[in-house]
C-alpha positions as CSV (number, residue, x, y, z in Angstrom):
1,X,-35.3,-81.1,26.1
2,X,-31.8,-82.1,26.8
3,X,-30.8,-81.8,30.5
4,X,-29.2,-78.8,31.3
5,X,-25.7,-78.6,33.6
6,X,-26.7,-77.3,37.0
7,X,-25.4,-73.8,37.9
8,X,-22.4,-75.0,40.0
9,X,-20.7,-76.6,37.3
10,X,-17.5,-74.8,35.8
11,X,-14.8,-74.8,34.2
12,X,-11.0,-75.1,36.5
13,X,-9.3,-71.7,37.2
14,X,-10.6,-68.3,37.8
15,X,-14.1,-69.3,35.9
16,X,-14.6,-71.6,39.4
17,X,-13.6,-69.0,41.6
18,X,-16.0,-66.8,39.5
19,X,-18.9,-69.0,39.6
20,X,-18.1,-70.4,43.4
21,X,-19.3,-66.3,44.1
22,X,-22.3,-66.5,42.6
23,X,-23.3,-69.7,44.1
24,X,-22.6,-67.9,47.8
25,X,-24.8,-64.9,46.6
26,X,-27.7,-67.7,45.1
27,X,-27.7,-69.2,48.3
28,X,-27.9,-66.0,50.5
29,X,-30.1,-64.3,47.9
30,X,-32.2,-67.4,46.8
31,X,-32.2,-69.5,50.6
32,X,-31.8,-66.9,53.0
33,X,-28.3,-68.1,54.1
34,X,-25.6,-66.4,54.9
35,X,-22.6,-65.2,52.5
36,X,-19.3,-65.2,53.4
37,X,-17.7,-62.1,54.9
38,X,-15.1,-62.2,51.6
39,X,-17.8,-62.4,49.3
40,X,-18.3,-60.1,46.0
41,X,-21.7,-58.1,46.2
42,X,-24.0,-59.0,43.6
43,X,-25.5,-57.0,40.7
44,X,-28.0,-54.8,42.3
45,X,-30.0,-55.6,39.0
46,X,-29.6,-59.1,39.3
47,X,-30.7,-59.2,42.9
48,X,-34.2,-57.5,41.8
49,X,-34.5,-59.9,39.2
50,X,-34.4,-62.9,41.0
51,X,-36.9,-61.1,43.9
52,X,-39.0,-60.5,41.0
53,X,-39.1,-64.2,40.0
54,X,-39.9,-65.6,43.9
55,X,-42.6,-62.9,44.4
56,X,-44.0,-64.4,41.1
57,X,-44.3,-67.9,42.7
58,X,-41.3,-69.2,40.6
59,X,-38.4,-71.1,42.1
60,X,-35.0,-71.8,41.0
61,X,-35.4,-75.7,40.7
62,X,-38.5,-75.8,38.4
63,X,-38.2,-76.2,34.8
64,X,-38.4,-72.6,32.3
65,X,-41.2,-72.5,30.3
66,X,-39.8,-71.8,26.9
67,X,-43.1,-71.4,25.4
68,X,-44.3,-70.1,21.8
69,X,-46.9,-67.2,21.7
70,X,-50.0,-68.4,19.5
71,X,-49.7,-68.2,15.5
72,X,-52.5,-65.4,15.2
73,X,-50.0,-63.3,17.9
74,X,-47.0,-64.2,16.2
75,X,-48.4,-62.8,13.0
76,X,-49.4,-59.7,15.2
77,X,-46.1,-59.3,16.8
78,X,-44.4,-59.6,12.9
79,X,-46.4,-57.4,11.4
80,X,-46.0,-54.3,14.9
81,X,-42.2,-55.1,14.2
82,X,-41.7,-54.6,10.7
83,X,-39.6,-51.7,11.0
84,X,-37.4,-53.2,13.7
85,X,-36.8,-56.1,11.7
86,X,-35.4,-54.1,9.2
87,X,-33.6,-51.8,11.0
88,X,-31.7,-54.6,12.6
89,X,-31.1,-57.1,9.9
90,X,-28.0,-54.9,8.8
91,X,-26.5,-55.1,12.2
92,X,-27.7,-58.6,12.6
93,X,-25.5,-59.7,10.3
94,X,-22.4,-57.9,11.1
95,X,-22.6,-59.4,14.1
96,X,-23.0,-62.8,13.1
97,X,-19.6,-62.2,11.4
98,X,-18.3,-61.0,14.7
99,X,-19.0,-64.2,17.0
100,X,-18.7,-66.8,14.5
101,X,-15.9,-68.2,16.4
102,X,-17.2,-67.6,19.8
103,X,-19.8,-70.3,20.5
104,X,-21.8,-67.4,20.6
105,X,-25.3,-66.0,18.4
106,X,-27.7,-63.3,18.4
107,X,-31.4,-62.6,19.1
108,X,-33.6,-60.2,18.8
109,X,-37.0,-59.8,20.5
110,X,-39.7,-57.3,20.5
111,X,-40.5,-54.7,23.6
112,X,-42.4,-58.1,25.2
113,X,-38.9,-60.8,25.0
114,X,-40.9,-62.6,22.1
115,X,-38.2,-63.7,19.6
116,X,-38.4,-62.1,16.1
117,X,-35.1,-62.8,14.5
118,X,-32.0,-64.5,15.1
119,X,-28.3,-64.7,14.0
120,X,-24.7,-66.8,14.1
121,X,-24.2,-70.3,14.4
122,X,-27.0,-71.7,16.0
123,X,-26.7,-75.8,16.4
124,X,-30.0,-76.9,15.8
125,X,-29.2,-80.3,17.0
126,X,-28.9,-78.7,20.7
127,X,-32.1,-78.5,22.0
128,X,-30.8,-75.8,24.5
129,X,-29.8,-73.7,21.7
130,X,-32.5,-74.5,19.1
131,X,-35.4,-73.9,22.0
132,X,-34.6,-70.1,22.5
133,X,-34.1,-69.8,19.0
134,X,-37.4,-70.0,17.5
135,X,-39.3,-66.9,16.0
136,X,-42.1,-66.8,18.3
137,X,-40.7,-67.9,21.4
138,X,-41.8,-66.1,24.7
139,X,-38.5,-65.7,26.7
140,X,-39.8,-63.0,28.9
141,X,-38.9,-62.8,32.9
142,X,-42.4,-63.8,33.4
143,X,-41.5,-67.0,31.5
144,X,-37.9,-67.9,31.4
145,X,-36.8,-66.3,34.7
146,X,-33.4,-63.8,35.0
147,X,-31.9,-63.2,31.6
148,X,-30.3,-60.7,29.7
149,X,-33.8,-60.4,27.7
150,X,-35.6,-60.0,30.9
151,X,-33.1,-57.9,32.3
152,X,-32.5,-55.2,30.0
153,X,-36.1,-55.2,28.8
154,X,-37.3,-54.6,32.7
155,X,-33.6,-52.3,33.6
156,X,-33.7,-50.3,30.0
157,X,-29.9,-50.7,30.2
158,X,-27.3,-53.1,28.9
159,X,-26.3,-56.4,31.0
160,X,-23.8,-59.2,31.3
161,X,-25.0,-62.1,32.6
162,X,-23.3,-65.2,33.4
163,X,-24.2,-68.8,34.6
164,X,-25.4,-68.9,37.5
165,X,-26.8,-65.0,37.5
166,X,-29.6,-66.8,35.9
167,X,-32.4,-67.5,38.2
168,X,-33.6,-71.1,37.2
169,X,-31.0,-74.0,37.7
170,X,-31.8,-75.3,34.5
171,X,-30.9,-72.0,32.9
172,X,-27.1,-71.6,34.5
173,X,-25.6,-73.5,30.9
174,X,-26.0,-70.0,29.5
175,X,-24.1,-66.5,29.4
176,X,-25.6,-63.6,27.3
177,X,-25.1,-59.9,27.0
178,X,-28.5,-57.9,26.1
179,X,-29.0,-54.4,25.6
180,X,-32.2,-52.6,25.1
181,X,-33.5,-50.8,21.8
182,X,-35.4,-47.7,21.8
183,X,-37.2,-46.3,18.9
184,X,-37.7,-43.0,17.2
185,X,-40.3,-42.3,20.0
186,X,-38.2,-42.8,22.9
187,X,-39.7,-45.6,24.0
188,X,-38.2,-49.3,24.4
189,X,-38.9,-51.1,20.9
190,X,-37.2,-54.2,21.9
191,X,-33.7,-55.6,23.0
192,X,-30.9,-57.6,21.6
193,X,-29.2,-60.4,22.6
194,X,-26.1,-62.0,22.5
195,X,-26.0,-65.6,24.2
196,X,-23.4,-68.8,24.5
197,X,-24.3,-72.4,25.6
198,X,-21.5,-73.5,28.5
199,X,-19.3,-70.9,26.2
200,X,-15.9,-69.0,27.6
201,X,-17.3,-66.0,29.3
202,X,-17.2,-62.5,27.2
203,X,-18.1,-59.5,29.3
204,X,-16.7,-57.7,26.6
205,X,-20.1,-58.6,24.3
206,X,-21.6,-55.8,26.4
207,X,-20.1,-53.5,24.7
208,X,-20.2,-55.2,21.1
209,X,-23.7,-55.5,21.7
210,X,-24.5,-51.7,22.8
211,X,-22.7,-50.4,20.2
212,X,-24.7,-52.5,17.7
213,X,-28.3,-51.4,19.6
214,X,-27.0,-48.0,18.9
215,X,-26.8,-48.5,15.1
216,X,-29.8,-50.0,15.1
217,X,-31.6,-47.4,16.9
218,X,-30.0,-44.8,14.9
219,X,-31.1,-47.1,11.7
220,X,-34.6,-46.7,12.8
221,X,-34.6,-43.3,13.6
222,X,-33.5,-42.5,10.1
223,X,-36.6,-44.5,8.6
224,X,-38.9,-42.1,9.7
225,X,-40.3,-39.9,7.1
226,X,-38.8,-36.3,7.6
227,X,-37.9,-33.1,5.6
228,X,-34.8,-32.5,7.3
229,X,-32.5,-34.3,9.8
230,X,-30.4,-32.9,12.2
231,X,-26.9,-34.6,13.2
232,X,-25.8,-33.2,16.4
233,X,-22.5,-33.4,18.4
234,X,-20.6,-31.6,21.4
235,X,-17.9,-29.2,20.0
236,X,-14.8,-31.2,19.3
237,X,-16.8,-34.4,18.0
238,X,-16.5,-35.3,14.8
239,X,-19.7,-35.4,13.1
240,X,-21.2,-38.2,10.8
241,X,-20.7,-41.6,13.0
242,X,-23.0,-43.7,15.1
243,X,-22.3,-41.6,18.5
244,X,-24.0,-38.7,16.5
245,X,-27.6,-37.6,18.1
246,X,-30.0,-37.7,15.3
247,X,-33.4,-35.4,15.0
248,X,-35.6,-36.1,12.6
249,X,-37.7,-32.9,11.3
250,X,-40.8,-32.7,9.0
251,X,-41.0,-29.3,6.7
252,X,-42.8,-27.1,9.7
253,X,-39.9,-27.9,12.0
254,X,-41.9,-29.9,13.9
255,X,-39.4,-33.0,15.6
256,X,-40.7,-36.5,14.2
257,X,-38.3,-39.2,15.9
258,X,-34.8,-38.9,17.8
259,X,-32.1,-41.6,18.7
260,X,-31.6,-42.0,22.5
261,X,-28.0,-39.9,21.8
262,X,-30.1,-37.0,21.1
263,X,-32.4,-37.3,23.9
264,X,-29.5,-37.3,26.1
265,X,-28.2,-34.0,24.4
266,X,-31.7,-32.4,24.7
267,X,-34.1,-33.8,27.6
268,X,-36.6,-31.8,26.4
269,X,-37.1,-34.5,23.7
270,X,-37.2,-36.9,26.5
271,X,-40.1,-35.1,28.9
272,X,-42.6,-34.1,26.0
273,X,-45.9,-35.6,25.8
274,X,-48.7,-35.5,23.2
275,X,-47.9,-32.9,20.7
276,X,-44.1,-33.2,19.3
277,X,-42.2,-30.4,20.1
278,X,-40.9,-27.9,17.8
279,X,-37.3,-26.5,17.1
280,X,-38.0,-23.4,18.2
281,X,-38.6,-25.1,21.8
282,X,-35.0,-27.0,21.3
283,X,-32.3,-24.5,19.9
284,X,-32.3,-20.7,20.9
285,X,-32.3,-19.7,17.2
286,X,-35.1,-19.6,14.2
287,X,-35.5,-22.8,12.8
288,X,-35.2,-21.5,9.5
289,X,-31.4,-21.6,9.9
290,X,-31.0,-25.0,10.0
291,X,-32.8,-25.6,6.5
292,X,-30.9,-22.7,4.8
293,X,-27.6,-24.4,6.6
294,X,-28.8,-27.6,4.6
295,X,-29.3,-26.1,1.5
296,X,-26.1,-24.1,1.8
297,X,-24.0,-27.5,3.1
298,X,-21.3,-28.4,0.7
299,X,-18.0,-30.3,0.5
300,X,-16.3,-27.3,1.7
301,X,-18.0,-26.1,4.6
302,X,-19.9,-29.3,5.8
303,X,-22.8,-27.7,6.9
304,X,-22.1,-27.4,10.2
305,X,-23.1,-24.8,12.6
306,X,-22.8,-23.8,16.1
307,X,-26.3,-24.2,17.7
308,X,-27.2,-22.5,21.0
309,X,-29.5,-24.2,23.6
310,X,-31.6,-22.3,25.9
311,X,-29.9,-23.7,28.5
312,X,-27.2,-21.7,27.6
313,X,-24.9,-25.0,26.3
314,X,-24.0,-24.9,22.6
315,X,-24.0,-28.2,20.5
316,X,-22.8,-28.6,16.6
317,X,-24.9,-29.2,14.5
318,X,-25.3,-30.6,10.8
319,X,-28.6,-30.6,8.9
320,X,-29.1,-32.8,6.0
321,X,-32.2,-32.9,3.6
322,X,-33.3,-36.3,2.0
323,X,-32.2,-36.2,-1.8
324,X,-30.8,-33.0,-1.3
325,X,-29.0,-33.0,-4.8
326,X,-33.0,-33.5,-5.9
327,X,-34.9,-30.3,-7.2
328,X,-36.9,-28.5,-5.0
329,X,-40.6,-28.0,-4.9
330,X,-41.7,-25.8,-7.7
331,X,-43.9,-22.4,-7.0
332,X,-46.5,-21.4,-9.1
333,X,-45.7,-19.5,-12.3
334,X,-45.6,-16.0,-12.0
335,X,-47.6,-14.0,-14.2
336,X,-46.3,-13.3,-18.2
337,X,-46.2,-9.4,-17.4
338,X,-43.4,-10.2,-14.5
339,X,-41.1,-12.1,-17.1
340,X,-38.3,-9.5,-16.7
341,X,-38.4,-9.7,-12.8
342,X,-35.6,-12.1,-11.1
343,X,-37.1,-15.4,-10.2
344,X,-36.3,-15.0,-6.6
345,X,-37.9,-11.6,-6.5
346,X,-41.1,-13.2,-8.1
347,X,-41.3,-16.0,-5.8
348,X,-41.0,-13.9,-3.1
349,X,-43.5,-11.9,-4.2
350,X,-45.9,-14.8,-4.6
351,X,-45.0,-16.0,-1.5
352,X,-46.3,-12.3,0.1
353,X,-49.3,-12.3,-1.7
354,X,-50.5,-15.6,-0.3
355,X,-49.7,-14.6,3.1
356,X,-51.4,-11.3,2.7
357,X,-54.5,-13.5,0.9
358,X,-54.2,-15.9,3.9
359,X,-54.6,-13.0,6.5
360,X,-50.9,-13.5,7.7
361,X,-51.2,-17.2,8.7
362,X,-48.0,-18.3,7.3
363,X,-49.3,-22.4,7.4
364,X,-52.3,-21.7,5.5
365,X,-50.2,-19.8,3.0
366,X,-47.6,-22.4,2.4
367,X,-50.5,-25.4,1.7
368,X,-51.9,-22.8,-0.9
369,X,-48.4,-22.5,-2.4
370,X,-47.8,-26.5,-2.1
371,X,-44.5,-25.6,-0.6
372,X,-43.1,-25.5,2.9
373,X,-44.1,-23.5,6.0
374,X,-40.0,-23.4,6.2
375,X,-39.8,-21.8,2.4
376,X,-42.3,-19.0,3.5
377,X,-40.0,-18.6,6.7
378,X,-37.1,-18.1,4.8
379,X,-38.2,-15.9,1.9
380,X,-40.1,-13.8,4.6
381,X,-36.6,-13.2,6.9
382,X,-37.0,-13.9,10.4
383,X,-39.2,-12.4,12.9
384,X,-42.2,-13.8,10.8
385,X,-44.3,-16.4,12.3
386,X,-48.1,-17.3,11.6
């Protein structure tokens, strides 16, 4: 591998003044010496970082290890991140577009900093560039030292990190932004990175590359399968962006994923364990609403509506069913005798019977019916649960 330029070396101008700070808190931090009385505190995350890497026997003058994980893990890791990969490609690209001209690239690594995908121009000929390119590659904290990988994978928050905020020497020709990813689960999926080789510094990537985390986790919040999902806002938002919390419901109004924003919105989607939680438990109103809303949504009225909390706060709220435009699930025919009966009236009547056959449990009725515990709901009226 090509030598690397040492972390005090910098460009004239503020940049040295920039990178003279850090050297004070690398030699406080990393030697034990003392700063000067002048001196800019350091990034409380950064400082834990580099603790992290001296209590794990590393020191700032050895060489990374920018090692590949073995072929039979690689395959493992490609085949647990299939989703991600796809969620992120989209955004990949866009931002590829976005630093063409910037000396800068992206990369994407699972929940462990093991490189799945990158993006941008990427000079292959640059061994510093090509070696923390490569699918496969571990660039962990354990591995490569303070990064933004390590960093926002270990912090669960978005970082800028520049030069010499890297812990090895060898590793100060580098400035990246990272921000974590969470998936549909809530829990941390992976992180992406933006990174430039002895490039102009860009704090503002930080907040290119959190806003393009956030599509991605909103892109893989919508790839879970669900009967209904639920777009949700503060009054006075506009509804139907990328700041949007997203809920994603199967047909019993049982939650099946949500995006971070909607955590945020509702922590009880954030504390649940084991079984996910239902509606009922999120907005102080039936469920049933919200799939009727969806069914009623149209150019005219949007299909928004003004959900209470039980913690007393109110959020809006706009429900959307997959394929809505598509028909919905047939019932069974009535019988020839009840021709003359309105069709609702009949299936509502069909619906009554198998509840009454099914001893009033509304679930067992619906999987008898090969419709949704939500349609029973709804042709019942409220107050009817089973």
């Amino acid at each position: 591998m090509a030598s690397m330029t040492p972390f005090h070396s910098a460009p004239s101008g503020g940049g040295q003044d920039r990178l003279a700070r850090i050297g004070h808190a690398r030699q406080a931090v990393l030697y034990g010496e003392t700063q000067p009385t002048d001196a800019a505190p350091l990034e409380s995350w950064i400082e834990r970082s580099w603790l992290r890497c001296l209590a794990n026997g590393q020191r700032p003058e050895q060489s990374p290890s920018f090692d590949m994980v073995p072929a039979a893990a690689m395959r493992r890791h490609q085949d647990a991140n299939h989703q991600l990969l796809q969620a992120a490609k989209p955004a990949l690209e866009r931002l590829g577009r976005a630093i063409a001209d910037t000396r800068y690239f992206a990369i994407l690594t699972n929940q462990a900093g093991v490189v799945v995908d990158v993006n941008g121009a990427i000079d292959r000929s640059d061994s510093r560039a090509d070696v923390i390119t490569r699918i496969g590659t571990d660039l962990s904290e354990s591995r490569i030292g303070t990064s933004a990988i390590g960093a926002a994978l270990t912090e669960l928050q978005p970082v800028w990190l520049h030069r010499g905020e890297h812990f090895f020497n060898a590793t100060s020709v580098y400035s990246c932004a990272g921000a974590p990813l969470f998936g549909p689960d809530g829990h941390c999926a992976g992180m992406l990175d933006l990174t430039g080789i002895e490039a102009a510094e860009r704090p503002e990537l930080k907040h290119l590359v959190t806003q393009s985390a956030r599509s991605i986790e909103n892109a893989l919040t919508l790839g879970r399968p669900h009967a209904l999902l639920i777009r949700l806002n503060w009054p006075g938002r506009v509804l139907g962006d990328d700041t949007d919390g997203l809920v994603c419901v199967d047909a019993d109004g049982c939650i099946t994923g949500a995006n971070p924003a909607a955590r945020q919105m509702l922590p009880r989607l954030g504390t649940t364990a084991g079984d996910a939680p239902h509606c009922s438990e999120l907005f102080a109103m039936p469920f049933e609403m919200l799939f009727d809303a969806a069914q009623r949504r149209s150019p005219a009225n949007g299909g928004v509506l003004e959900t209470p909390l039980w913690s007393g706060l109110r959020l809006h709220a706009m429900p959307v069913m997959p394929g809505r435009d598509a028909a919905p699930a047939s019932l069974p025919l009535p019988p020839s005798g009840d021709s003359g009966r309105p069709l609702k009236e009949l299936e509502t009547a069909l619906i009554r019977k198998a509840v009454s056959d099914a001893r009033g449990n509304v679930l067992q009725a619906a999987r008898a019916l090969g419709v949704s515990r939500a349609t029973v709901y709804r042709r019942l009226g409220p107050g009817k649960r089973g």
